[in-house]
C-alpha positions in Angstrom: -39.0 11.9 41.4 -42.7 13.4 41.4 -43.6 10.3 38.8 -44.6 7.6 41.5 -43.6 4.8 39.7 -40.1 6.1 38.6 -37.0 4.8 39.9 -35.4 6.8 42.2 -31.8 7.9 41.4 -29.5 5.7 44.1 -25.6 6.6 44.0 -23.6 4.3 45.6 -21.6 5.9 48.2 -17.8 5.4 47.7 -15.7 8.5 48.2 -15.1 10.6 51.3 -17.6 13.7 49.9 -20.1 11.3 49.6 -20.0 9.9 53.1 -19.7 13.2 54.4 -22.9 13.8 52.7 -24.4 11.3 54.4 -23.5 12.2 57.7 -24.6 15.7 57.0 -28.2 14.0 56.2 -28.1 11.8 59.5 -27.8 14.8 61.2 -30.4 16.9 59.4 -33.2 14.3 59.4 -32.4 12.7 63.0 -32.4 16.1 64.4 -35.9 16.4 63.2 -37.5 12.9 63.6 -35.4 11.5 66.6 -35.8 13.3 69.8 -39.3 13.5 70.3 -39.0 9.2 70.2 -35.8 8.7 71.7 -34.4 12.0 73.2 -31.7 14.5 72.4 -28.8 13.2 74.5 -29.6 9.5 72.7 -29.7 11.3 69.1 -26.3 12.9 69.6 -25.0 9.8 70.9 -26.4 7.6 68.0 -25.2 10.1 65.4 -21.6 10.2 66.9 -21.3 6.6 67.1 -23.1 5.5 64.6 -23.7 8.2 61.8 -20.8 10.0 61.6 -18.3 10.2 58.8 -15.3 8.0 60.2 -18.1 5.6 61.6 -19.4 5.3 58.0 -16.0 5.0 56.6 -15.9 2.3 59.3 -19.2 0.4 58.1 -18.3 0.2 54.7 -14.3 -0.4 54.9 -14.9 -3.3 57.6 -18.1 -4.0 58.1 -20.1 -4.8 54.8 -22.2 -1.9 54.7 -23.1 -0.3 51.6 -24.6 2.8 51.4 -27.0 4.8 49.0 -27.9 8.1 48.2 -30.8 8.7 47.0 -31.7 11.5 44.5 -30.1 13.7 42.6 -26.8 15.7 44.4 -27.3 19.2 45.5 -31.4 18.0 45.8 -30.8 14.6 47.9 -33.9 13.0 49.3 -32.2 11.1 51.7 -29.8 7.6 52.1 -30.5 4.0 52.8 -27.5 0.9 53.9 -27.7 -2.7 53.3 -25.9 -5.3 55.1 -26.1 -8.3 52.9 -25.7 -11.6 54.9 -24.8 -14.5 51.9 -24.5 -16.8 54.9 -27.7 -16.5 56.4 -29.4 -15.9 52.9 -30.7 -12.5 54.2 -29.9 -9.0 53.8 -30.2 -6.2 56.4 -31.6 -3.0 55.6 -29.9 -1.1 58.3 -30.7 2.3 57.8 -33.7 4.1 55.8 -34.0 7.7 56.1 -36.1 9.9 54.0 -35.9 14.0 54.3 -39.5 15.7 55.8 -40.6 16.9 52.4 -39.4 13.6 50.5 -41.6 11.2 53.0 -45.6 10.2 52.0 -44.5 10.3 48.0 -43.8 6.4 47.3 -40.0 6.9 47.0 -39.6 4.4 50.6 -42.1 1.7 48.5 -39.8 2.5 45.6 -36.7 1.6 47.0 -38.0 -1.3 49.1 -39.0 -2.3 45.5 -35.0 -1.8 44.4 -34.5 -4.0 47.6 -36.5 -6.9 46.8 -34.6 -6.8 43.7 -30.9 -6.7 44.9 -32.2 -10.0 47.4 -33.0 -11.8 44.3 -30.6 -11.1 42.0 -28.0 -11.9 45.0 -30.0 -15.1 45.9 -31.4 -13.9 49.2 -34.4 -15.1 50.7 -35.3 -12.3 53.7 -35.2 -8.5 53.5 -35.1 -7.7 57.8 -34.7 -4.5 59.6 -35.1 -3.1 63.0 -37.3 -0.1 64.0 -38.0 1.2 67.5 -41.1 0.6 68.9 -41.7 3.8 69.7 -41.8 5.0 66.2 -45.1 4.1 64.5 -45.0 5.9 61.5 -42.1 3.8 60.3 -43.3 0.5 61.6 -46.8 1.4 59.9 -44.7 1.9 56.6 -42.5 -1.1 56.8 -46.3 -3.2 57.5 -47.6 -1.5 54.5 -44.3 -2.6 52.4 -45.0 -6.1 53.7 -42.9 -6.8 56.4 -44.2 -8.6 59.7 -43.0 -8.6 63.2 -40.8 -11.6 63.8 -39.3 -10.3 67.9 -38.5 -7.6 69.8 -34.8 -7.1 71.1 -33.4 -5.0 73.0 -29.9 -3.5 72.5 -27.2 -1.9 74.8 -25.4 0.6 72.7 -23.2 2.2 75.7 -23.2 5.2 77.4 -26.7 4.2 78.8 -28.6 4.1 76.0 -29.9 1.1 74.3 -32.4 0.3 71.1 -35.8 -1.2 71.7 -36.6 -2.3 68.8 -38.7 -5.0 66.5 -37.2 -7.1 64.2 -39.3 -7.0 61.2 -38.9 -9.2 58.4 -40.2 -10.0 54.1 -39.7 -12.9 52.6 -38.2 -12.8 49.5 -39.2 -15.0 46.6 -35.9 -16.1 44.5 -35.9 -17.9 41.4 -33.9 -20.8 41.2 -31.8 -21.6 38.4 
């Protein structure tokens, strides 16, 4: 992965190791980008409820998640989940989370590139995401990867906690047949 132009290596997360891998991850990086935007309590909440194993298994059983790992195993930079929406023509990119040492390299361009891709190939026309608003590293990234600000929302997730996010949206050229 130090060859900026390279694909990364994305594994498709289908076995119970693999999601606990994941959560193992969610913990790791949230711990140590999370609380200074969002707070401890709101981290361990979100990570519980949202980023745990059995809520994982949940996503992707029921829900229509599919997740990635990316990089090699035993040196994993991190995992990303799509939501693809046939219906609406769009696909979410739900989650997008890089280690410390695996962020300002090109691998988040590189798999936004891999995204782009998977939206045309499936015939979707939008690649969206939310990001809080408090977090401008990320929104400065997904800005620089060419999405734009389409709203603001605001979401109750329980317990007292909600997301105050943007909804940030690319258009996604696909060839008709």
């Amino acid at each position: 992965m130090n060859d900026s132009h390279q694909q990364p290596r994305l594994d498709r997360v289908q076995g119970a190791d693999e999601i606990e891998e994941v959560a193992a991850l969610a913990t790791e990086i949230w711990n140590e980008h999370f609380p200074s935007i969002i707070g401890q309590a709101q981290v361990d909440y979100m990570l519980r409820k949202f980023q745990s194993a059995d809520a994982i298994h949940r996503q992707i059983g029921q829900q229509r998640y599919e997740y990635f790992l990316v990089g090699r195993p035993g040196s994993r930079a991190g995992y990303f989940a799509i939501v693809p929406l046939e219906e609406e023509r769009s696909m979410q990119l739900s989650k997008l989370y890089l280690r410390r040492g695996a962020r300002g390299r090109g691998l988040g361009g590189r798999i936004v590139e891999w995204l782009e891709a998977q939206c045309r190939s499936r015939g979707l026309d939008k690649l969206w995401l939310t990001v809080n608003k408090d977090n401008p590293a990320s929104i400065g990234f997904y800005e620089s990867a060419g999405f734009k600000t389409e709203s603001a929302s605001i979401f109750d997730i329980g317990d007292g906690f909600i997301m105050d996010d943007y909804v940030m949206a690319k258009p996604i050229v696909v060839d008709e047949p």
